[in-house]
C-alpha positions in Angstrom: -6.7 -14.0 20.5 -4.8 -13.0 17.2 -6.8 -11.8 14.8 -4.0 -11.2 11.8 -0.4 -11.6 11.5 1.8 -8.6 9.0 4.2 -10.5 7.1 7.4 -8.6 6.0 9.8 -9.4 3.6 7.8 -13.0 2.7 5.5 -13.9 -0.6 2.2 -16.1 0.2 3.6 -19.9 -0.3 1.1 -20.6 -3.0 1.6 -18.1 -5.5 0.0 -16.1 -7.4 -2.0 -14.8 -4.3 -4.2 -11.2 -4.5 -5.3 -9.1 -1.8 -8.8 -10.3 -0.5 -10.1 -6.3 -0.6 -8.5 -4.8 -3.7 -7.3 -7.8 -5.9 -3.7 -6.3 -6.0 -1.3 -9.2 -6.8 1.1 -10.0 -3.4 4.6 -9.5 -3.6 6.4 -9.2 -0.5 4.8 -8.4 2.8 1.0 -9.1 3.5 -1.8 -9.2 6.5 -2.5 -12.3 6.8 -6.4 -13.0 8.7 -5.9 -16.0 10.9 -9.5 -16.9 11.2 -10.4 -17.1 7.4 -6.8 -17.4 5.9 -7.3 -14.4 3.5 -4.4 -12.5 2.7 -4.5 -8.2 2.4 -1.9 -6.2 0.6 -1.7 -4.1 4.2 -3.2 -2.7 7.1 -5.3 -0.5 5.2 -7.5 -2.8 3.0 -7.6 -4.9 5.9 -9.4 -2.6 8.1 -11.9 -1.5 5.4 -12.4 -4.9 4.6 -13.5 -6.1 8.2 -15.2 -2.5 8.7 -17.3 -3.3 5.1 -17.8 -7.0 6.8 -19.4 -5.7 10.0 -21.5 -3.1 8.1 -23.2 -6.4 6.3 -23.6 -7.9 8.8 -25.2 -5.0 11.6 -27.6 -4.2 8.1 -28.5 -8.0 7.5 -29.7 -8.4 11.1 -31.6 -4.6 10.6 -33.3 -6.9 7.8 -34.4 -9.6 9.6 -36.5 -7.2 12.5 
């Protein structure tokens, strides 16, 4: 299963587009999340991103016990 694709060289169709972790404005080049459709500036904010998303989600269920 692919979870993102890196876009080189390409702007988001719909412009303006910002990156889903650090709001940066997209110019050329992107990660682009397949199963949510959220666009990253790279690799970098992508990974934090899902990391910060698991850490929600491992504390919500710590929560519910």
């Amino acid at each position: 299963m692919i979870k993102f694709v890196i876009v080189n060289g390409r702007t988001p169709m719909r412009a303006p587009f910002f990156c889903a972790c650090c709001a940066e404005k997209l110019e050329t080049g992107y990660v682009h999340e397949s199963g949510t459709g959220l666009k990253y500036c790279d690799v970098v904010c992508y990974g934090f991103s899902e990391k910060m998303a698991i850490n929600a989600v491992e504390r919500r269920g710590r929560l519910a016990s």
